[in-house]
C-alpha positions, 0 to 999 in steps of 0.5 A: 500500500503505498503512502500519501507522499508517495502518491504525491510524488507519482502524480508530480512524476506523471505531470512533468513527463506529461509534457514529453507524453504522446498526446494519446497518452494525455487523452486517457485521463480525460476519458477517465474523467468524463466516464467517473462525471457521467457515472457518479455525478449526472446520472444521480441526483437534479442539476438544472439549478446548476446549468449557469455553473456547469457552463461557465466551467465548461467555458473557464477550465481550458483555460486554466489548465492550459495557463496552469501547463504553461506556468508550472509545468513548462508546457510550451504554449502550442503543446499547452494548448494541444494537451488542453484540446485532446484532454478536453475533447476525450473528456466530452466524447467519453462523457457524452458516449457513456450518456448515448449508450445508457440512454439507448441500452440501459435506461429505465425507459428504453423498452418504452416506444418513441422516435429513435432520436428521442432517446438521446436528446430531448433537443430533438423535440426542440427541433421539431416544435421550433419552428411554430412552437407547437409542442401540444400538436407535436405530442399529439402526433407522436402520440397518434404513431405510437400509443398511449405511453411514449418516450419523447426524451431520455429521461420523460415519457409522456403519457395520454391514457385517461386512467392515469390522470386521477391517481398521477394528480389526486390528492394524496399522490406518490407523484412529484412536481419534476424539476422543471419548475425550477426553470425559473430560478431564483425567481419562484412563485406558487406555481413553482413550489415543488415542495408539497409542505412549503406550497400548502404553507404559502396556499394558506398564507394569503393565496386561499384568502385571496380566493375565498368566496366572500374576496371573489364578491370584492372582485366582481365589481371590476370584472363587470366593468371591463366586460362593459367596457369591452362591449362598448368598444365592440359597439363602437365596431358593430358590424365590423370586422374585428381581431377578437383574439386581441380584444378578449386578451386586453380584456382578460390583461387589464383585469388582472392588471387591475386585481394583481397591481391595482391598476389596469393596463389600458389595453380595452380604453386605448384598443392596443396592446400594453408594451407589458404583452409583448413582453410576456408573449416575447418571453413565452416565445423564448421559453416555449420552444424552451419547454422540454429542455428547462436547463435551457431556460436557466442558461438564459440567466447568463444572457444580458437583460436587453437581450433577454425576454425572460428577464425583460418580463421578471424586471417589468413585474418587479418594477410593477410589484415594487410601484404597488407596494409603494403607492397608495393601497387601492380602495377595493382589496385586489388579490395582491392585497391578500399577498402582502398582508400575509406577510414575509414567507422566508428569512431573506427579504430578498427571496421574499422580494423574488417570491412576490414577483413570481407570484404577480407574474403568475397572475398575469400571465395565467390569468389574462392568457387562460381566460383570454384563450378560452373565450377566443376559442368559444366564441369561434365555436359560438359564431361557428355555431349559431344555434349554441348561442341562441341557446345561451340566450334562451337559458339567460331568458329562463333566468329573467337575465334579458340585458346588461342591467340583469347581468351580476356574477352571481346571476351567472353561476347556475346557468347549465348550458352556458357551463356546458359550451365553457366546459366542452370550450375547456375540454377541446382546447386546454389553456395548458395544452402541453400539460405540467411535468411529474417525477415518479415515486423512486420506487417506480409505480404500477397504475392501472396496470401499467409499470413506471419506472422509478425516478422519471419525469412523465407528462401528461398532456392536457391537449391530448388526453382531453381528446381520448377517444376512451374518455369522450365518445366523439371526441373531436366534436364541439357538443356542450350537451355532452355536460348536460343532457347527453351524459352518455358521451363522457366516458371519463369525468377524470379526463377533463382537467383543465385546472387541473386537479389535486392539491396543485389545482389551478386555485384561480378557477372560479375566478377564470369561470366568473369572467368568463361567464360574465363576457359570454353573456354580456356579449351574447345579450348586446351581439350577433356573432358570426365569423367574418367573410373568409374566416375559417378558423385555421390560424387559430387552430393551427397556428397557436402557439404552445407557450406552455399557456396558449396564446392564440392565433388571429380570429375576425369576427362580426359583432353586429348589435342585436338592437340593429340585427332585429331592425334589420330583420324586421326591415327585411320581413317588411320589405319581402311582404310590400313585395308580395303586396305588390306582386298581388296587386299586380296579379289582380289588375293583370286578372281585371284587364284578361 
């Protein structure tokens, strides 16, 4: 057994004829190396916090090796720079063929189907849904090719079967939040708390407050305003052709504007968007395509802020978050009130800082984005449709609601198939297509039947399962009476999970649902909707783009006045029946003159 010092001597021994090796001899350490790292450091454990790090030393050690052989070991500096380049390159091409062969023969996934390339990088799903950032339609096809359970990257499967919703989800799951919601780190939010202890302390520390029934009363006076103030902008338009994918965006935007700063974006008053959206829809393009890939997304860390969307979006919420804390506390609560009253949530103030910022920033975006989206694809399907409208309008006249003066929150809450067109709205067209990521238990798990690997990230997306032919009997059909008087077509209730379900359930949901509720009915009361001439509805359907929320391709529509659309009618029934008098007359006298 040899003593420390002699180890020592070795190893000095072996530096300093390193500089006479053959460079075939120096690329052997950094083969060795590169098969220890894979084996014993980025096979275990997480490490998308840590992608910043890895990178910059991957960047910095060349460097200081080839100034450490030049300066203690008398390397020339061409031998220097050749010894770094071999060690270097042996090191990444051992590390990365250790990767490709346990990724291909040894993987816990490798007898699950998928693409071939997609065993060995998850940037081959980048490559694919780039170009339109489309990762939900992108899932559905694979999912089309090969079935229910596809590995669609090294470590992720995805997952479509309706069983495996509820016992993924449910309350008291084995299933954890996977790291992908550390993508945005240091930056956290509600949304993004992986610990299931620490989210249900910060739920009950101003979130549950904030959504209380009696708190969604206090927010009902402004979500009826900007709907009015929707429809007046509308009326200002009647007749005419309209983008209804912007208008239903600034709508959703200045309402939560309003309820997470205290004040409204304007986006509804001015008819253009707020330089806030296109920051956040710059952000969402960026980190969108970014999605299967979060380390990436921790990458951009490193990427200055003028070049930045995601931090131009994280430095516009700050400055909005730091405006509200410092201004005048608005004279009705908001759901921002309830967050501050809570009081500090960690130690750090300025985690505490970064929370809250994560936390406006995720009522932004989920709220505007999700009730936008989803109005825009249910008045698609309302124009598309006509006879769902009037029954919208029928069942609002059952319930003595004939005009904006009838129209309150609460009046809205019991109507069936107003529910029923949201909810089919909801089913076909998710606000979150792609779904949310989990890890399995480290145990594995059988579900249903069917055996996960332990320690693999799944994802289940909403886009798909939603569509499952074993859930909805004609699945790809818009039929709100599927949730009404035709329960026969749904086959898994389990399988609509729109807001998800579980302790991790989106906690806004009555709130979308009120909003929601509030304009379809305002707008079905003082509008006729159609689509405009040539409008088929493909940019919507096909070119929305998967932002991990959807953000909507163009939609034109018509809203025409009701009070106008029934003069109309009656103008033209008038004028067939003169023409029919007049048409009799002329029968009679040519009768007389025979």
């Amino acid at each position: 057994m040899p003593t420390l010092n002699e180890v020592k001597f070795r190893i000095g021994l072996a530096l300093l004829t390193a500089k006479d090796a053959p460079l075939r001899e120096i690329a052997v350490p950094g083969i060795i190396l590169g098969l220890l790292s894979h084996w014993l450091v980025f096979i275990r454990g997480e490490h998308l916090k840590a992608a910043p790090q890895y990178f910059l030393v991957s960047l910095t050690t060349p460097c200081a090796i080839a100034i450490t052989l030049v300066r203690f070991l008398r390397f020339s500096g061409r031998r220097a720079l050749a010894a770094t380049a071999v060690g270097w390159i042996s090191y990444f091409t051992a590390l990365y063929a250790s990767m490709m062969v346990y990724r291909s023969m040894f993987h816990p996934l490798r007898h699950f189907p998928g693409p071939f390339w997609a065993k060995f990088s998850q940037f081959w799903g980048v490559l694919k849904t780039a170009p339109k950032t489309d990762n939900f339609r992108h899932l559905d096809r694979l999912h089309a090719q090969y079935g229910e359970y596809v590995r669609v990257g090294p470590n992720l499967l995805s997952v479509s079967d309706p069983d495996l919703v509820e016992p993924i989800h449910n309350t008291h799951t084995k299933f954890t939040k996977a790291e992908w919601y550390d993508a945005g780190h240091p930056t956290t939010s509600l949304h993004q708390m992986r610990d299931r202890a620490e989210h249900d302390k910060r739920r009950r520390a101003g979130w549950d407050k904030a959504f209380t029934t009696k708190s969604l009363r206090a927010y009902d006076s402004r979500v009826v305003k900007y709907a009015d103030l929707l429809i007046g902008q509308l009326r200002k338009r009647s007749g005419q052709v309209v983008n209804a994918t912007d208008w239903f965006l600034w709508y959703g935007f200045d309402v939560m504007g309003d309820l997470a700063f205290g004040r409204s974006f304007d986006n509804l008053a001015k008819a253009r968007s707020h330089l806030y959206i296109e920051i956040m829809h710059a952000a969402g393009a960026s980190g969108g395509s970014l999605t299967s890939v979060p380390w990436a997304i921790q990458l951009s860390t490193l990427v200055p802020s003028a070049l930045n969307p995601l931090a131009k979006l994280s430095i516009f919420a700050e400055k909005a978050m730091r405006d509200r804390r410092s201004g005048t506390a608005p004279a009705e609560p908001d759901v921002m009130s309830h967050l501050l009253d809570a009081g500090a949530f960690y130690p750090s103030p300025r985690r505490n800082d970064l929370l809250l910022v994560g936390d406006a920033r995720l009522l932004i975006v989920a709220g505007s984005d999700t009730t936008a989206s989803t109005l825009v694809y249910a008045f698609y399907n309302l124009a598309a449709n006509p006879g769902f409208a009037e029954q919208v309008r029928a069942e609002l006249a059952e319930h003595g609601i004939h005009g904006d003066e009838d129209v309150s929150v609460t009046a809205l809450q019991n109507l069936p198939f107003m529910n029923a067109v949201i909810n089919e709205t909801l089913r076909l067209h998710p606000p979150v297509p792609g779904g949310v990521y989990r890890h399995t238990p480290k145990e594995g798990v059988v579900v249903n039947g069917h055996k996960l690997p332990g320690g693999v990230k799944i994802v289940g997306p909403h886009h798909t399962i939603q569509r499952s032919p074993k859930a909805f009997v004609e699945p790809l059909k818009f039929i709100p009476e599927r949730w009404t008087t035709r329960p026969e077509l749904v086959l898994n209730k389990n399988a609509w999970f729109p807001f998800s379900i579980g302790k991790f359930s989106c906690i806004g949901k009555q709130l979308a649902l009120n909003e929601l509720r509030t304009v379809i009915s305002k707008v079905l009361l003082n509008f006729d909707v159609r689509l405009a001439p040539g409008e088929t509805g493909r940019d919507l359907l096909e070119e929305s783009k998967d932002m991990f929320t959807l953000i909507n391709g163009k939609l034109e529509l018509v809203f025409t006045e009701r009070v106008r659309a029934v003069q109309a009618a009656v103008e033209e029934a008038a004028t067939e029946f003169v023409d029919a008098e007049e048409g009799d007359v002329k029968v009679s006298t040519s009768a007389a003159a025979a």
